[in-house]
DRENGUBA-626529 format. One line per 5 residues: their letters; for each residue x, z, y of C-alpha. Coordinates in pm, whole numbers, m for minus. Layout:
BEGIN
a> X/Z/Y | ...
% end
This chain:
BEGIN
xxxxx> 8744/7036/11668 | 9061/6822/11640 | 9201/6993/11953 | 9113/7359/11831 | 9299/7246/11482
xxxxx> 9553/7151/11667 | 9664/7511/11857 | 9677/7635/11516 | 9476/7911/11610 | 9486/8100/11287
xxxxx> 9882/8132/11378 | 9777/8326/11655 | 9609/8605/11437 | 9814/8591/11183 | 9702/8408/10934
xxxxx> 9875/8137/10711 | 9800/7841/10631 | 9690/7846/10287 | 9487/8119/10367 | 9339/7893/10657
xxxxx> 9248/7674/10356 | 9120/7915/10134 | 8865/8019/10465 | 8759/7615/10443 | 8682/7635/10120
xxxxx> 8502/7944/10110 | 8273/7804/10418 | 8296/7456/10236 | 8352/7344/10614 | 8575/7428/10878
xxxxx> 8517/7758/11026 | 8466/7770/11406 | 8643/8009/11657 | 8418/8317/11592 | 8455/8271/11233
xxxxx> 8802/8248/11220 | 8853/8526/11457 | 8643/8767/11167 | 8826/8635/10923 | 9155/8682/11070
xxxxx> 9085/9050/11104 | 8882/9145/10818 | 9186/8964/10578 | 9439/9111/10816 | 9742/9385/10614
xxxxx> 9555/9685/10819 | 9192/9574/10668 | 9255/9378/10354 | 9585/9566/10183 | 9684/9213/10044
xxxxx> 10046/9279/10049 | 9949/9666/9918 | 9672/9684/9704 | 9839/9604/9357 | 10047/9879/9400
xxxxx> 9782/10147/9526 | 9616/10119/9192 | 9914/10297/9048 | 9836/10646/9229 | 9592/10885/9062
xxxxx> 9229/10940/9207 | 9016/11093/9009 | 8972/11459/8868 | 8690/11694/8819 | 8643/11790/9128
xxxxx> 8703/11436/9328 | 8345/11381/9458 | 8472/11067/9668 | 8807/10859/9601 | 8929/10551/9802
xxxxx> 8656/10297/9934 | 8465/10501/10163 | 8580/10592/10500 | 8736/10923/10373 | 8780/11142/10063
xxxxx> 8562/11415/9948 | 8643/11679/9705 | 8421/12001/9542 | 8585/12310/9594 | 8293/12529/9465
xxxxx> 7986/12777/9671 | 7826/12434/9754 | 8122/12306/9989 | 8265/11958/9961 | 8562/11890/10162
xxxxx> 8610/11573/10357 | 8919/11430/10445 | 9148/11128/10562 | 9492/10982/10731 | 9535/10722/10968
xxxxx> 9782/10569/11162 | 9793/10433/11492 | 10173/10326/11508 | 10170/10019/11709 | 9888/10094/11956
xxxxx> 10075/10395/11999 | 10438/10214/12114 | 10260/10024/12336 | 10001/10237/12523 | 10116/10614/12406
xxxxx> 9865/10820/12526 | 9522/10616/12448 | 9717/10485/12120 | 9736/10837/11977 | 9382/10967/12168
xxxxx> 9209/10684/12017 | 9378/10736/11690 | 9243/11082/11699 | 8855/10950/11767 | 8940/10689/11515
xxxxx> 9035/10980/11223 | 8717/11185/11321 | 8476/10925/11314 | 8622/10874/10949 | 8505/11229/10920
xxxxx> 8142/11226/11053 | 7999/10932/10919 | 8079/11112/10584 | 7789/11361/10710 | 8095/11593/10742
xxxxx> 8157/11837/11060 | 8552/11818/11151 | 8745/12109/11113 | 9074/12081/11166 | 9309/11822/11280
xxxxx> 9657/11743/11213 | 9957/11519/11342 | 10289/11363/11198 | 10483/11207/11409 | 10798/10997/11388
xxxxx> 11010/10901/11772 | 11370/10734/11813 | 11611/10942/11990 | 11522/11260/12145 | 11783/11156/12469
xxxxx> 11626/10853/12538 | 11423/10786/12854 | 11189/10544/12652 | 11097/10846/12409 | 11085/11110/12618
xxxxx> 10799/10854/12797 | 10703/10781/12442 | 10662/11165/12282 | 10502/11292/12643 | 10236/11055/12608
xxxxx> 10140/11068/12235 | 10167/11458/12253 | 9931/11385/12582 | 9667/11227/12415 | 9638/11386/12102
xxxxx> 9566/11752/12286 | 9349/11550/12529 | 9117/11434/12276 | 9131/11728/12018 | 9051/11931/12330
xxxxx> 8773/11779/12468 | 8587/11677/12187 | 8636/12053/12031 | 8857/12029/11699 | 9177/12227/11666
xxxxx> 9511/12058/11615 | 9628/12294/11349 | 9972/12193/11142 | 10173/11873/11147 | 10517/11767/11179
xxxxx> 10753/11581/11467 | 11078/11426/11363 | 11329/11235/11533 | 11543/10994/11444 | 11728/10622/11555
xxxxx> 11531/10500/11303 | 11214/10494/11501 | 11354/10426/11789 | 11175/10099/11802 | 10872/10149/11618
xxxxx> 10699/10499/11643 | 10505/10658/11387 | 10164/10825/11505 | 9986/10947/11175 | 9713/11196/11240
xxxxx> 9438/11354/10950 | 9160/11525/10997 | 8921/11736/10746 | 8564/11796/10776 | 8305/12032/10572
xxxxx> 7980/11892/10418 | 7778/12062/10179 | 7645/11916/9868 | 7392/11687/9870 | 7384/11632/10278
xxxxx> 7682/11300/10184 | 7595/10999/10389 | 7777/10650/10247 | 7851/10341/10473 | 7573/10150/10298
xxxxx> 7330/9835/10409 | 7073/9785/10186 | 6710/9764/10172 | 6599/9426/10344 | 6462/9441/10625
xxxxx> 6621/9780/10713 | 6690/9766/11088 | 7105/9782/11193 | 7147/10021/11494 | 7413/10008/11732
xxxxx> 7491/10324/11889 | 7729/10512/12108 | 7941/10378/12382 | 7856/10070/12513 | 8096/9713/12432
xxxxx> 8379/9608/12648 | 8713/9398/12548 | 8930/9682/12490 | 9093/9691/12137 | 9004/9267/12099
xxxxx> 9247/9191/11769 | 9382/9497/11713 | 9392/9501/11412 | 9534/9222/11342 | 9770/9325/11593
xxxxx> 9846/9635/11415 | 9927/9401/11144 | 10283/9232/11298 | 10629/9323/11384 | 10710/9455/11723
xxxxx> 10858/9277/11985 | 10972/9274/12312 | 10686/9054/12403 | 10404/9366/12287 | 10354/9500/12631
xxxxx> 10139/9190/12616 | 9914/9311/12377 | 9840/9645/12551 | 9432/9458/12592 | 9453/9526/12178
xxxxx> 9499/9915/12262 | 9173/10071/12304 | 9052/10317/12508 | 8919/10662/12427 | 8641/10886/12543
xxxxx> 8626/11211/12375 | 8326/11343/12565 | 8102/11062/12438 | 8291/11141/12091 | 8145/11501/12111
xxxxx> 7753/11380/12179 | 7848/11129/11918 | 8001/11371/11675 | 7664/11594/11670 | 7419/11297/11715
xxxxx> 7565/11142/11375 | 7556/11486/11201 | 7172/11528/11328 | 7079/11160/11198 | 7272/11283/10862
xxxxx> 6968/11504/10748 | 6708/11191/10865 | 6592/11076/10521 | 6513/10730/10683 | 6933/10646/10738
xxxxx> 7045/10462/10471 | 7382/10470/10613 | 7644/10562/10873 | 7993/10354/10907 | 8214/10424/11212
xxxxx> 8279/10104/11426 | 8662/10109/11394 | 8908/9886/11331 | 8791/9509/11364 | 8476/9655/11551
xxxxx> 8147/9548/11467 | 8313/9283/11204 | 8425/9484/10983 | 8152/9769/11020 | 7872/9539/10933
xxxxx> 8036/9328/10646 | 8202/9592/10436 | 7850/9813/10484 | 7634/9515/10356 | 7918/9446/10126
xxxxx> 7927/9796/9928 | 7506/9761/9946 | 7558/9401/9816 | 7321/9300/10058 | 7360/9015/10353
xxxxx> 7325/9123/10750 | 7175/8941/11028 | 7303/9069/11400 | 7199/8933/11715 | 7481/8961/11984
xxxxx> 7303/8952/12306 | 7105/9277/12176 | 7448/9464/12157 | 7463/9713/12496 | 7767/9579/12705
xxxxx> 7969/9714/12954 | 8140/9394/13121 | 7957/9086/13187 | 7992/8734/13066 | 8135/8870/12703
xxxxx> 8127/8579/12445 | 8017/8674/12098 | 8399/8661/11960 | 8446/8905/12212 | 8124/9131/12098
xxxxx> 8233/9085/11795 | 8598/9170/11724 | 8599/9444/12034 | 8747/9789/11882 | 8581/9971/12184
xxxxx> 8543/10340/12062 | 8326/10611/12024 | 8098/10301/11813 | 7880/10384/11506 | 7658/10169/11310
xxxxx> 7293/10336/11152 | 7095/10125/10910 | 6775/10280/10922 | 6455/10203/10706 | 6199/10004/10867
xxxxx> 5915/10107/11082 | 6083/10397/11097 | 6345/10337/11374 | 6196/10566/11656 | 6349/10891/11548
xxxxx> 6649/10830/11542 | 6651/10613/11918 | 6483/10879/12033 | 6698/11122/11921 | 7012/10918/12049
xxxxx> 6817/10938/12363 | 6818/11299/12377 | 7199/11311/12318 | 7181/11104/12571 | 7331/10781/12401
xxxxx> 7315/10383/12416 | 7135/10219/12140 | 6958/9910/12048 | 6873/9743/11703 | 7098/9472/11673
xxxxx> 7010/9289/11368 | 6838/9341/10993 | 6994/9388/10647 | 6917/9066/10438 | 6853/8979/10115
xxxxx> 7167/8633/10116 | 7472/8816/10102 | 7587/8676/10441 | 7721/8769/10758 | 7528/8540/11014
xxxxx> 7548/8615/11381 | 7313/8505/11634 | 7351/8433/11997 | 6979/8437/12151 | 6845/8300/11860
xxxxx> 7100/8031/11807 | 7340/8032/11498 | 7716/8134/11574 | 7877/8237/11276 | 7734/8277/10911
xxxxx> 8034/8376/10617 | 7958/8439/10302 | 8018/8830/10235 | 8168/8815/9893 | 8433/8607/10041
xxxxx> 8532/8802/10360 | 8530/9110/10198 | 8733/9151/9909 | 8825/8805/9917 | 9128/8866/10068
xxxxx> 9365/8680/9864 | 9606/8957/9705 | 10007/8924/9754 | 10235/9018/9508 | 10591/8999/9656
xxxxx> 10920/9024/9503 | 11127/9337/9539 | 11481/9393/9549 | 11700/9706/9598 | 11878/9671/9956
xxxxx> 12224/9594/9959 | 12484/9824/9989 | 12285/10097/9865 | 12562/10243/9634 | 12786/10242/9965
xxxxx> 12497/10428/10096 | 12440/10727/9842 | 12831/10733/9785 | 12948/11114/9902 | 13241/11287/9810
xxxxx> 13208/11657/9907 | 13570/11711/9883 | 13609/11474/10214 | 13338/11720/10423 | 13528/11948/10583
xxxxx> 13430/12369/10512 | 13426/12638/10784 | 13485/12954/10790 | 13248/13080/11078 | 12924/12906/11084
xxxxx> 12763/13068/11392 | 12798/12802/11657 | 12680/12542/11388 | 12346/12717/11318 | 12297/12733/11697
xxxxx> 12419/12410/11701 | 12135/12327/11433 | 11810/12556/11596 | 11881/12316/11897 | 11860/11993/11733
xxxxx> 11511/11784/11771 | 11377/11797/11450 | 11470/12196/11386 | 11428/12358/11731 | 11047/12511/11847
xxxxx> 10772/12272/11853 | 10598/12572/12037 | 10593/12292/12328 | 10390/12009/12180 | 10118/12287/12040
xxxxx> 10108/12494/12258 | 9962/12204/12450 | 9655/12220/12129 | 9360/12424/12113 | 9436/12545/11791
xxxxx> 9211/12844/11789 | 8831/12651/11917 | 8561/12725/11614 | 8755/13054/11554 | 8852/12948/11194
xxxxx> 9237/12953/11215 | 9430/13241/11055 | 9751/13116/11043 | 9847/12845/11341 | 10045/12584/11428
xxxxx> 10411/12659/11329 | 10409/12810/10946 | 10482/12616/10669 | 10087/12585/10631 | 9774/12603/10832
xxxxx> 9506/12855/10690 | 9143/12775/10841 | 8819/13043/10685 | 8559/12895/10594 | 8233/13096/10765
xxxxx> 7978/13272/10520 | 8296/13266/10225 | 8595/13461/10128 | 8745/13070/10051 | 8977/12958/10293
xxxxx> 9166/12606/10340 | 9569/12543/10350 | 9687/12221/10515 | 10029/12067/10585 | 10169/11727/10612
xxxxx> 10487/11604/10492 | 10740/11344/10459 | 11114/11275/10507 | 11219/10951/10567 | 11601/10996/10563
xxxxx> 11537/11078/10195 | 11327/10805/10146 | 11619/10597/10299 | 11836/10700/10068 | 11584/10722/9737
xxxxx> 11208/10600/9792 | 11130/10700/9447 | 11294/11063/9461 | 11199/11109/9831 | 10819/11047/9767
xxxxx> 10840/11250/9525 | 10955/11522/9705 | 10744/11511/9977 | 10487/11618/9761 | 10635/11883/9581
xxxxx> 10711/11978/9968 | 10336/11951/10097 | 10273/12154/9755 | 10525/12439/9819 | 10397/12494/10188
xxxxx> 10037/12585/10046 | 10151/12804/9757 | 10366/12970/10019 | 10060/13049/10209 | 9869/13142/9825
xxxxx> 9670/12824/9810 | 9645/12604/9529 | 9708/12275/9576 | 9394/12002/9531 | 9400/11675/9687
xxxxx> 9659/11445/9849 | 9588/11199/10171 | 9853/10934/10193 | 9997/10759/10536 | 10254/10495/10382
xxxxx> 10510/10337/10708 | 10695/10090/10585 | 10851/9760/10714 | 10786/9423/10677 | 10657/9327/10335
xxxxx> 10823/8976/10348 | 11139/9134/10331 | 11215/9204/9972 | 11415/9531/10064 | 11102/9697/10249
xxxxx> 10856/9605/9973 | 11131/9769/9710 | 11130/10041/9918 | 10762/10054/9909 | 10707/9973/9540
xxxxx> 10936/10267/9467 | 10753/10504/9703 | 10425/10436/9593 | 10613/10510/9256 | 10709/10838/9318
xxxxx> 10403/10928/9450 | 10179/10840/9144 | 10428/11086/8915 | 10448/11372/9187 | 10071/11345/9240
xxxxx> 9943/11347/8860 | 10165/11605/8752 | 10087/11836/9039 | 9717/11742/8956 | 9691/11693/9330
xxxxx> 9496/11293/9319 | 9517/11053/9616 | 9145/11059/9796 | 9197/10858/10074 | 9500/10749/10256
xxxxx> 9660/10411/10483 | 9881/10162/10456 | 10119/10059/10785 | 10317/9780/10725 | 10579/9588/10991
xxxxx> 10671/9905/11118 | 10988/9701/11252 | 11071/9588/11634 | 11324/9221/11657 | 11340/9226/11232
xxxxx> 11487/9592/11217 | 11315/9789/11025 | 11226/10223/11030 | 11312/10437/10751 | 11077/10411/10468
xxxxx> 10822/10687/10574 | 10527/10796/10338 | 10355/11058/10440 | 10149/11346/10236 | 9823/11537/10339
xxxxx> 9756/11806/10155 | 9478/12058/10111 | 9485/12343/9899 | 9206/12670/9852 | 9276/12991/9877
xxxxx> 9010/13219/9705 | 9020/13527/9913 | 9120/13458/10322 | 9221/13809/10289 | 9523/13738/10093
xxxxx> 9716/13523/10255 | 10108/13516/10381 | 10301/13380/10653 | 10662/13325/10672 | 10761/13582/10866
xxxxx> 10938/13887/10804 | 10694/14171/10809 | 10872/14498/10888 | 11258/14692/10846 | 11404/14729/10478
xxxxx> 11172/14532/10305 | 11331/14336/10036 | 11460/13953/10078 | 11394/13774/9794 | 11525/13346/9686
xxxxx> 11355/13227/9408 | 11477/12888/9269 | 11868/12845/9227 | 12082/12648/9480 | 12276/12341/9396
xxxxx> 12582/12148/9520 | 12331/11944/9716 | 12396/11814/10057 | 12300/11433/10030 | 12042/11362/10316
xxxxx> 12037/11681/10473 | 11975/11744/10817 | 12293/11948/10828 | 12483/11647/10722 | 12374/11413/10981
xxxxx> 12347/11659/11276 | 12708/11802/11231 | 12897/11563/11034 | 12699/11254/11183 | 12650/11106/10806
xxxxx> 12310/10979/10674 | 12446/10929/10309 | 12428/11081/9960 | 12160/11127/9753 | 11866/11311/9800
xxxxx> 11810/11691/9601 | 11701/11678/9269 | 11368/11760/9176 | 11230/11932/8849 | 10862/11905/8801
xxxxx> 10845/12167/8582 | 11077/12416/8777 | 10896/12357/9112 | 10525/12407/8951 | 10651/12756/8768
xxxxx> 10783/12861/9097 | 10467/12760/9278 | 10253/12957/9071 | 10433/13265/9039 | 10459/13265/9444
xxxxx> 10059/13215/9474 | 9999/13511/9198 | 10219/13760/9408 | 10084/13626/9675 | 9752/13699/9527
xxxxx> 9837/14053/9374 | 9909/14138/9717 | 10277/14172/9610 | 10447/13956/9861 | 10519/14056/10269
xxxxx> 10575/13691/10354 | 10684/13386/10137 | 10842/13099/10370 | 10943/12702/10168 | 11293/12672/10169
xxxxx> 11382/12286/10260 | 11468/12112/10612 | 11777/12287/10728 | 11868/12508/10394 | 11868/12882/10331
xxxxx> 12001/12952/10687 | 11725/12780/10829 | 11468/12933/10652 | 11628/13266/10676 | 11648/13187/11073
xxxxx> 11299/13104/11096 | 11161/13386/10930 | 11349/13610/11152 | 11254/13495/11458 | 10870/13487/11422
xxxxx> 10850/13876/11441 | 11212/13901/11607 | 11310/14121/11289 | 11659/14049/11163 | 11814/14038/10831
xxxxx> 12135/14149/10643 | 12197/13856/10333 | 12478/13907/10109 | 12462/13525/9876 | 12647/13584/9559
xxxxx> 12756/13207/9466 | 13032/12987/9355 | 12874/12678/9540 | 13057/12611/9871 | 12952/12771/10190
xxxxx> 12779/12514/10384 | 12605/12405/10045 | 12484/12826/10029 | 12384/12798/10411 | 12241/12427/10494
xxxxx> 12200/12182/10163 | 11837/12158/10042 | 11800/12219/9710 | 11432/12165/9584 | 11252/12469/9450
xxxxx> 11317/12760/9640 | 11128/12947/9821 | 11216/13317/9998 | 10999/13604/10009 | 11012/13965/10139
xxxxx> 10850/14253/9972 | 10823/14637/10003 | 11034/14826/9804 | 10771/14997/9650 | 10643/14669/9469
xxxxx> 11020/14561/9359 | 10948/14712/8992 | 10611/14521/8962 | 10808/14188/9109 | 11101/14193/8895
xxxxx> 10891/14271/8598 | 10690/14000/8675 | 10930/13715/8747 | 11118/13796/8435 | 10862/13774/8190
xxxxx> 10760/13419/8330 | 11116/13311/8374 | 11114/13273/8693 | 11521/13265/8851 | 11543/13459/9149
xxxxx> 11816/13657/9359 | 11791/13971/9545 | 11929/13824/9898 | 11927/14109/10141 | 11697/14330/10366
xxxxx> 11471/14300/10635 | 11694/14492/10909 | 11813/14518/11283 | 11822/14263/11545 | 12089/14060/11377
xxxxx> 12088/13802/11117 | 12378/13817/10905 | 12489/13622/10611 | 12779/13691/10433 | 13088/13639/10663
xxxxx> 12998/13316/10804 | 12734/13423/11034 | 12667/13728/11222 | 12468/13635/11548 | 12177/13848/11712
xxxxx> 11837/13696/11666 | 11762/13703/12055 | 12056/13448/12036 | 11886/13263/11786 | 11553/13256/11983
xxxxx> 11784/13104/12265 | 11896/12805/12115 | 11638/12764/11855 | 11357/12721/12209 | 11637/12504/12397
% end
């Protein structure tokens, strides 16, 4: 004992030394390897939120129809007709950096395990993803591989990839961002929880059998970066999405068994977490026996049974005597299983090595007993340096052609027809509107209802404003679904941030998690589910402040939806919302004028929700030819985009005193441009004055060309060009 105290071995994982004291007195001994090892990862940042979990209870979870908030393994919400939707964000950032392609595949197993063990059947899946610069040879290595893994195991296991976002930036260049939601379907009254109670109840392993992949990894997920992490690629687990499919329908099989009293995925921290938190939330103890658990290497000790994140794991507590359905129905999917261990009445973890005590915690201390962190914050220097910008020193153009060609090309604007192309989008013939629209639109069989998603985030704003850019990512994530007429219901949250230690990142985070709570309660859109990444940062430096929104929204009728591109010649080009002198954090700004400064737009709650709902009810009327969110890139972009998804072009004549490149590329909040026949422009102007709504006649739907004003006159084949370069 006096040598193990001696390697410090809760350095190792990331523990302090306090902490190493609080674990003595909550044993009222000193704890032994195993015990340390499940402590380290169960009171680890990615399983514990210490440094997080003051601030989370700021954001808003409940509402009428919130069936499930946080504290399960995903969200659930009513959405009427008997359906409850499931859903959840995750990320796998550092797994990711290290081993791309089975960091984001496994991330993807990870996300729809989340889903199943709900009793839910996945639906859709999406991605947001964050990489350094787009030149590099490290991302290109980076982005092929990530891209690889999440169409590998969306693909195999059958769930369309179906919206998401990729971004580029230095910021990431040392610390990638792989966040990646899926949503399931469940209908009422068919919810299983990730529950052990009932002593005696048998625990069943099932699924894949153990090996050493994934050992620590979440407590590796849990630390900075460095140039040393190629070491830790044993942390990085490894995926199989064809035992994730006979998994996927065994679990939603044993869902209808009255005998399982619950289903928890066997994720993060492996079969330490899984069994602790499920005996925890049934305030019950659980016995395991290691040797029972099916292995695939030999010789593994019990720390290495224990903390292994080896995938395509569940866990099944099953009433007892009543244990042969289900193995023999994990037979027939053709499945390892073996009872494992017992719930028990102590509220204890104890783990058994043929017969012999290892290990034996008490539950109320290693789950939830996480001690919680409340750090100090300070604004980052130099930030008023950093949101200085004088327009007056940006210089104006006269022809703006070769700069919106300039801009289609660029990363984070150009066709990402490349990375989903690569996704079965279309498998379980839901999707009506794919990849590439502001929002996907999946049916729901036997209903008129249909389902919106999107993700969003933008961490240059955040950068520059946590607060405001939080904020607007949700207004964003809103805006894409009432684009596509669906109203906006529940948020999932991915927050990537830095180091908490550092007083700047947890600022940055405090502020974010601040501008989410206001955007989120007064869009009536509550947080169900969500993640927290911390020491997204590689040798101390750390990304951009990156929290990312899920969103789902209903639409009541399938029927009446809209995409964002122009329909057919001389329809109408509507902008509603008013542009600003607003250029602070653009993408224009730091693509052409190589400046990351300013301030980010301004947002008006109430504005933004009138807008919103006026688009859904034309949307709904039938009213509107296409309705496409006006943000990322400006008018010019939007306008752009909308021409070249039916290769229609446009003639825009912008009446404004703002200056040009504010008219063509700033990103005023707000707006959103739509195209209607002229026979409903009576109806539409009628309407949008009597609910107050600004807008601007624009232009018509016309030609081959896209032409705005004087400044830019370029055919929309020559668009296409540059915009899939």
């Amino acid at each position: 004992m006096e040598k193990f105290k001696e390697k410090k071995f809760w350095q190792k994982w990331n523990l302090t030394s306090p902490e190493y004291q609080l674990i003595c007195q909550a044993l009222n001994r000193e704890p032994n390897e195993l015990e340390l090892g499940i402590f380290s990862v169960l009171w680890s940042e990615h399983c514990s939120y210490k440094n997080s979990r003051s601030l989370l209870k700021r954001l808003p979870t409940e509402a009428s129809w919130v069936v499930q908030g946080p504290g399960e393994n995903a969200g659930i919400i009513d959405i009427g007709e008997e359906e409850l939707v499931v859903m959840k964000i995750e990320s796998h950032n550092h797994p990711s950096a290290v081993e791309p392609f089975q960091g984001a595949a496994t991330g993807v197993g990870g996300i729809l395990r989340d889903i199943f063990t709900m009793g839910a059947r996945p639906i859709a899946l999406l991605d947001s993803l964050r990489f350094g610069n787009f030149q590099e040879n490290l991302t290109q290595y980076l982005y092929s591989g990530v891209v690889g893994g999440i169409s590998f195991y969306g693909n195999c296991i059958g769930v369309p990839t179906v919206a998401g976002e990729t971004v580029f930036s230095d910021s990431y260049q040392g610390n990638i961002l792989v966040n990646v939601m899926a949503v399931g379907l469940v209908k009422k009254g068919e919810i299983v929880r990730a529950v052990a109670k009932g002593v005696g109840n048998s625990v069943i392993l099932i699924g894949a059998k153990t090996g050493r992949d994934g050992i620590g990894g979440a407590a590796f997920a849990s630390v900075q970066l460095s140039e040393q992490s190629d070491e830790d690629r044993p942390a990085v687990q490894i995926g199989d999405p064809f035992t994730g499919k006979l998994l996927l329908e065994a679990c939603l099989e044993l869902a209808q068994f009255e005998e399982v009293v619950g289903l928890q995925d066997c994720g993060a921290a492996g079969l330490a977490s899984s069994l602790s938190e499920m005996a925890a939330r049934g305030e019950s103890g659980i016995e395991v026996e290691v040797s029972r658990v099916p292995q695939r290497e030999m010789g593994m000790s019990p720390f290495e049974i224990i903390l292994s994140e080896s995938q395509e794991r569940m866990v099944v507590v099953v009433e007892k005597g009543k244990e042969d359905r289900v193995l023999n129905t994990l037979k027939r999917w053709d499945l390892d299983s073996a009872i494992i261990g017992k719930v028990t009445e102590e509220q204890s973890f104890t783990i058994k090595d043929r017969g012999h005590q290892v290990a034996s915690i008490p539950l109320p201390s290693l789950v939830g007993g996480t001690p919680v962190i409340k750090r100090e914050a300070k604004r980052p220097e130099g930030m008023e340096k950093v949101n200085h910008l004088d327009l007056k020193e940006i210089e104006e153009f006269e022809d703006y052609n070769q700069i919106l060609l300039n801009l289609l090309t660029s990363p984070n604007l150009s066709s990402k027809e490349e990375i989903y192309q690569q996704y079965d989008y279309l498998v379980q013939t839901n999707t009506l509107i794919p990849p590439g629209d502001d929002a996907a639109i999946l049916r729901i069989k036997g209903s008129k209802k249909a389902l919106a998603l999107t993700t969003e985030g933008n961490g240059r704003y955040c950068f520059l404003d946590p607060r405001q850019g939080a904020r607007i990512a949700v207004a964003e994530a809103a805006r894409n679904l009432s684009c596509k007429g669906a109203k906006p219901k529940a948020v999932t949250d991915c927050l990537n941030f830095g180091a908490p230690e550092n007083r700047a990142s947890y600022w940055q985070l405090e502020q974010a998690i601040e501008g989410l709570s206001e955007a989120c309660r007064f869009f009536e859109t509550p947080v169900i589910s969500g993640n927290v990444s911390l020491y997204n940062e590689k040798e101390g430096k750390s990304i951009d402040p990156t929290p990312v929104v899920g969103m789902v929204g209903v639409v009541g009728d399938y029927r009446q939806v809209c995409s964002l591109a122009f329909k057919k010649e001389n329809d109408l080009i509507f902008l509603l919302g008013e542009s600003e002198e607003e250029l602070g954090g653009s993408e224009y700004l730091e693509v052409i004028h190589k400046l990351k400064c300013g301030v980010p737009p301004v947002l008006d709650f109430e504005k933004e929700k009138k807008i919103q709902n006026f688009c859904r009810v034309m949307i709904e009327g039938g009213f509107l030819a296409s309705a496409h969110d006006c943000s990322l890139g400006g008018l010019a972009l939007t306008l752009a985009e909308s021409c070249l998804a039916n290769g229609l072009g446009a003639e825009v004549e912008l009446k404004s005193d703002l200056r040009s490149d504010c008219c063509l590329f700033g990103e005023t909040q707000s707006r959103i441009v739509v195209s209607i026949s002229p026979t409903y422009y009576e109806k539409f102007r009628e309407a949008a004055l009597g609910e107050g709504i600004p807008f601007q006649y624009v232009g018509i739907v016309k030609g081959n060309r896209l032409k705005i004003n004087q400044w830019i006159n370029l055919a929309v084949s020559q668009l296409e060009k540059s915009w899939r370069s």
